[in-house]
N, C-alpha and C positions, 0 to 999 in steps of 0.2 A: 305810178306807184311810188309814193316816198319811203321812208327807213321806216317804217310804223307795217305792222304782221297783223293783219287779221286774224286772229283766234279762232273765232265761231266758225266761220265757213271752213276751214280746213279741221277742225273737228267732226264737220260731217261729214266731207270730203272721204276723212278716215273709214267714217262708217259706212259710209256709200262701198267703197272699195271692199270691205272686209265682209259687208254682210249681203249686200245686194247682188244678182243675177245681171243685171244690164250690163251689154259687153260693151269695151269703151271707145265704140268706134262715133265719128265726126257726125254729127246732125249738122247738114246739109245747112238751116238757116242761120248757123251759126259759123260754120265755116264761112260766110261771105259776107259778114258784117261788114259793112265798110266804114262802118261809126267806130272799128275798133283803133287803139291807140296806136300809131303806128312803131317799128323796130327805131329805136333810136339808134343813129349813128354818127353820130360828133363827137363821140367818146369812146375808148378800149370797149370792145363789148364784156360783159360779164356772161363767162360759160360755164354754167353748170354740170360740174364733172360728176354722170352718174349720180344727177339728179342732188338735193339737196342732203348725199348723204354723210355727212358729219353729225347728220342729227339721226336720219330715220337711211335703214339699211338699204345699199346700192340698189340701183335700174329698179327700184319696185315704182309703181302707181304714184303709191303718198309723197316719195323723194321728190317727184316730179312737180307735183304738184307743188307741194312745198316751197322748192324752189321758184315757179311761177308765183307765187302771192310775193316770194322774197327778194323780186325785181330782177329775174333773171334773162337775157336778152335772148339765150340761147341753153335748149337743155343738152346735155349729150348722152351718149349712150352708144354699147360697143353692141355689135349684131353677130350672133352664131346660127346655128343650126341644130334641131331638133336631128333624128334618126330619119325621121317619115316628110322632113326637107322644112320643116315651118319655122321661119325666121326670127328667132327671140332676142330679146336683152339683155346680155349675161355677159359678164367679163373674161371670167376665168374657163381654161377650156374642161376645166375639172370642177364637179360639183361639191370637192370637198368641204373646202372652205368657209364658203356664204350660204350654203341649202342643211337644212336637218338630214338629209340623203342618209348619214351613219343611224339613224334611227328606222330606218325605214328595211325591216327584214327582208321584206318580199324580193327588194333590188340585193340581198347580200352578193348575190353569184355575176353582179355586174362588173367587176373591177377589174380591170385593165389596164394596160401597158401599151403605152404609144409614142413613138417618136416625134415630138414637137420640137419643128426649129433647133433638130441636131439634138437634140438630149432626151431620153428616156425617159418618159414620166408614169407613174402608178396608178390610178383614182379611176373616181364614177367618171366616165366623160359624157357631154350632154348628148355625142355624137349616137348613144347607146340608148336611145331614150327616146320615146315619142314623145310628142307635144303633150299628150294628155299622161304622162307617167308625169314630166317633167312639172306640169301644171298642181299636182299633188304633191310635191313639195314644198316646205314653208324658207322662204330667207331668214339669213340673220345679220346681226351686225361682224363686218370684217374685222374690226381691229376692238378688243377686248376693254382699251381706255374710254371707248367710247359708250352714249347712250344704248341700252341692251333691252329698255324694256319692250319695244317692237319686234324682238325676236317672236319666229313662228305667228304671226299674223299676216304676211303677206305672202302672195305667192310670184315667182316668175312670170312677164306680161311678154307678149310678142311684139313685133315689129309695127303690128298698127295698129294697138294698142297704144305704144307710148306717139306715135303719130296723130293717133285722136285725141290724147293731150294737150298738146300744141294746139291741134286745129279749134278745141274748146273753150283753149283758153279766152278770156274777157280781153286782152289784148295782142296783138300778134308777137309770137313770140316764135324765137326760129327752134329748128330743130341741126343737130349737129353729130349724126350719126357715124361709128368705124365699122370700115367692112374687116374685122378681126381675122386673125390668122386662115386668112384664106386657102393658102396652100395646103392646110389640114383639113378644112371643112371641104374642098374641091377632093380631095384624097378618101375622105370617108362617108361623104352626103350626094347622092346620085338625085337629080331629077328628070325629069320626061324630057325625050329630044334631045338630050346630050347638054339641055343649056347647064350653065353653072351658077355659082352662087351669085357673082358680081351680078349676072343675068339678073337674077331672082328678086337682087337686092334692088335696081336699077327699076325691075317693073312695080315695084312696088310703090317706092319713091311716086311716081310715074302716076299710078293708080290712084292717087289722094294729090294730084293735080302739083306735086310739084317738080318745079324747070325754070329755066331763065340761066343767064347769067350773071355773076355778080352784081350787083347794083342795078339790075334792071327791074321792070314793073313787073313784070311774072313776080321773077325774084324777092323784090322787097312786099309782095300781097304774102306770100311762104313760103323765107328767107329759108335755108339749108346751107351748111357746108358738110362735104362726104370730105372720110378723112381715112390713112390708112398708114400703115409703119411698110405695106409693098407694095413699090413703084411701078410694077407690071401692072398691078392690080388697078390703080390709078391711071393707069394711060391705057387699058383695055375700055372700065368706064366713062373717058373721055372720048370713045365713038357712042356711047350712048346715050348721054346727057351732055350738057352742057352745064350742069351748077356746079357753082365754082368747088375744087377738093384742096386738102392739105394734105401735104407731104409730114407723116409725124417722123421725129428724131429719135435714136432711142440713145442709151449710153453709149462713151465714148466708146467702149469695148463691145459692144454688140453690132454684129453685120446685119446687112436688112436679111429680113426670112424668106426671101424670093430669089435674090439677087445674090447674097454674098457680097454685097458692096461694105466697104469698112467706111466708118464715121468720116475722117478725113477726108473722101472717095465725096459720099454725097454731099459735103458742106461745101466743097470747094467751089472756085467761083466756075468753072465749064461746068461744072454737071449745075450749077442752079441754073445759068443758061441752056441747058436742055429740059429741063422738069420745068422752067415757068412758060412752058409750051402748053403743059399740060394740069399745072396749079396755080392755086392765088396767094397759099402762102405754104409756113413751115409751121410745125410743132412740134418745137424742140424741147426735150429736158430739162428743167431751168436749171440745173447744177452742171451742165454740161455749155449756155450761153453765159454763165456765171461760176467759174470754180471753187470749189468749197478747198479749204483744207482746215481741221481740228472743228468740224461746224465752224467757220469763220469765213466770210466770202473772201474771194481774193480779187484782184484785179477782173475787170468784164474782159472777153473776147470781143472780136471786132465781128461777130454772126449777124447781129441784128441789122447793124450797118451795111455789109455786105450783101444781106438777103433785102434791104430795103434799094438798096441801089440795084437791084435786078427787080425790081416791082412786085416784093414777095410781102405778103406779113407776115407778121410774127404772133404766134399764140403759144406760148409757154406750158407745161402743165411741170408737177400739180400745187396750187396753194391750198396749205390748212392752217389751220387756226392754233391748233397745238403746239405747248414747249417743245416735244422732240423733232419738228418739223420745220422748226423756227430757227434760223440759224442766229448766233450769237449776236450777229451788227444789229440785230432789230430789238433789240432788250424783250424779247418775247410779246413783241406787240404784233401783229399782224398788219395792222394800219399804216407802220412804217415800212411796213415788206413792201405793200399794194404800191405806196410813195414813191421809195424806189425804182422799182422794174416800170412802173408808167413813165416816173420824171424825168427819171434818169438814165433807163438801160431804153426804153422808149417802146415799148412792145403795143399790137395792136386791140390787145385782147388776150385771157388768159383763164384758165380752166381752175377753177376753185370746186373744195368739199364746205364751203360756207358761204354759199351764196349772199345769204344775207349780211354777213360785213362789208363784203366786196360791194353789194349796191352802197351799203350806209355811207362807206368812205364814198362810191362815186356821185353822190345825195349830195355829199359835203365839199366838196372840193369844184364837182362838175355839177351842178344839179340841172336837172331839166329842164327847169325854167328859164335858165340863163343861156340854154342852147338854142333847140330846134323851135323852140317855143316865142321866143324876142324874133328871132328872126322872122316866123310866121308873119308878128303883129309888125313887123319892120314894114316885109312884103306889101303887107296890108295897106297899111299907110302910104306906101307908094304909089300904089295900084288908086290909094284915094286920092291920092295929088295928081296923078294922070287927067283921073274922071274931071276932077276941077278943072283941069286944061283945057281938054276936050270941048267942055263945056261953055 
């Protein structure tokens, strides 16, 4: 796929999603194309954070999509849980924010008070909710700067849902799921047999055929990385699969939510020797491998370096596109952000809310042709001077 957006088809795509009954799980002759385009990987992969939403509002359908037409290598998406245990795409553990939920009278007497990761919080939680209340609510867009007119047309999709995405897509594209504050969803979501969520989350994975380990042919047929901010959670589902997970980073003042481990604790070089037992890389805060002070970067941390000499990658979040996101050394370009952190801070891959710039610039700098592509036609040529040998 080059820098150039098909229109037409994600116009319909829209309507499909908004108007249509078809649930969006994987037909079967299309999950096994093998004419499909394969995951590039000679280059940072480009992850879409919550789907292509800078444009059209988080974890819905059309984000997703969007992002796949906009050459996305990998979509992401954070995993919670319904009341009645059904595994959805939702970030926040409160519906306040991104759902019409305040419009919706019938839920008035829902709101609650729950202890999350040591603090008190108020709101709808999705915990309170069956799949089918939750499904009756409309998305909106999070942040107020941005595009609004998609508010109240989409709805929250589940777990295989946005997994029949991927598997539909015209090329193989990975999928790069978080098993979200799990110690809250283990705390309020009970399922049969005592299993838990990672359980849940793991058979699921499982269930739509994928496994393998990094870089292998399972793997690269439907690439995944499982990613999470707790490292219990992460080395529980390493008796269960094998695809590869990330360890995420959060701010330098935040302890992990399982553990109580403090920022310095897990970055340091023993504990990355105990975690790359059990991961392939890190995803860290990019203000936290890079310090800001006045919006101005300062000097880099030696992270990247360190986690690459223990055989970690690096995948940063989040990049936007936006002035207030933009710290001052990039004169508000975005293109000279991407420049940086690939060039120069050296990262492996990096979660953006713009998917499509993030390709444009890797079009221009890396394009596809010049990678996996020469090299195929190299192979070839090889392979034809042998036969001439032989011959």
């Amino acid at each position: 796929m080059a820098g150039s957006v098909c229109v037409v088809p994600f116009i319909f795509l829209l309507l499909l999603v908004g108007c249509a009954a078809r649930p969006l799980y994987p037909l079967p002759g299309r999950r096994n194309d093998r004419s499909k385009k394969p995951l590039q990987t000679f280059r940072p992969y480009n992850i879409a954070h919550r789907g292509s939403n800078g444009e059209i509002p988080e974890e819905t359908a059309p984000a997703y999509m969007r992002a796949i037409e906009e050459g996305a290598d990998f979509i992401e998406t954070d995993i919670l849980a319904s009341k009645d245990g059904a595994l959805i795409c939702f970030h926040d553990v409160t519906l306040d924010d991104t759902t019409d939920i305040a419009e919706h009278k019938e839920f008035a007497t829902r709101k609650r008070t729950y202890e999350v990761q040591g603090v008190n919080m108020t709101g709808y939680f999705h915990v309170d909710f069956t799949l089918k209340e939750l499904q009756s609510l409309r998305v909106k867009q999070r942040y107020p700067f941005r595009d609004q007119q998609y508010n109240g047309k989409f709805s929250i999709i589940t777990f295989e849902e946005f997994i029949s995405i991927a598997l539909d897509a015209p090329r193989v594209v990975g999928i790069y799921p978080e098993i979200k504050n799990p110690v809250f969803i283990n705390q309020h979501v009970k399922w049969p047999g005592g299993k838990k969520f990672e359980d849940k989350f793991v058979e699921t994975l499982s269930k739509y055929g994928y496994k393998g380990s990094y870089m292998s042919k399972q793997w690269l047929k439907q690439p995944a990385f499982i990613q999470s901010f707790a490292p219990t959670s992460l080395i529980y589902i390493s008796n269960l699969t094998d695809l590869p997970k990330i360890f995420l980073i959060d701010d330098t003042t935040m302890p992990t939510q399982d553990t109580n481990q403090s920022y310095s604790e897990i970055t340091s070089d023993s504990y990355f020797d105990f975690i790359k037992d059990y991961v392939v890389g890190i995803g860290p805060w990019k203000d936290t491998v890079v310090p800001v002070n006045d919006n101005y970067l300062l000097t880099s941390t030696d992270l990247v370096a360190r986690a690459h000499a223990h055989n970690l990658q690096v995948h940063p979040y989040t990049f936007r596109n936006e002035n207030q996101f933009l710290h001052f050394n990039f004169s508000e370009d975005p293109y000279n952000e991407y420049d940086y952190w690939l060039n120069k801070v050296g990262v492996d891959g990096l979660f953006t809310d713009f998917t499509g710039s993030f390709h444009q610039y890797q079009e221009w700098t890396s394009p596809y042709l010049d990678g996996e592509e020469s090299a195929g036609k190299l192979l070839d040529k090889i392979a034809s001077l042998i036969a001439k040998y032989r011959n």
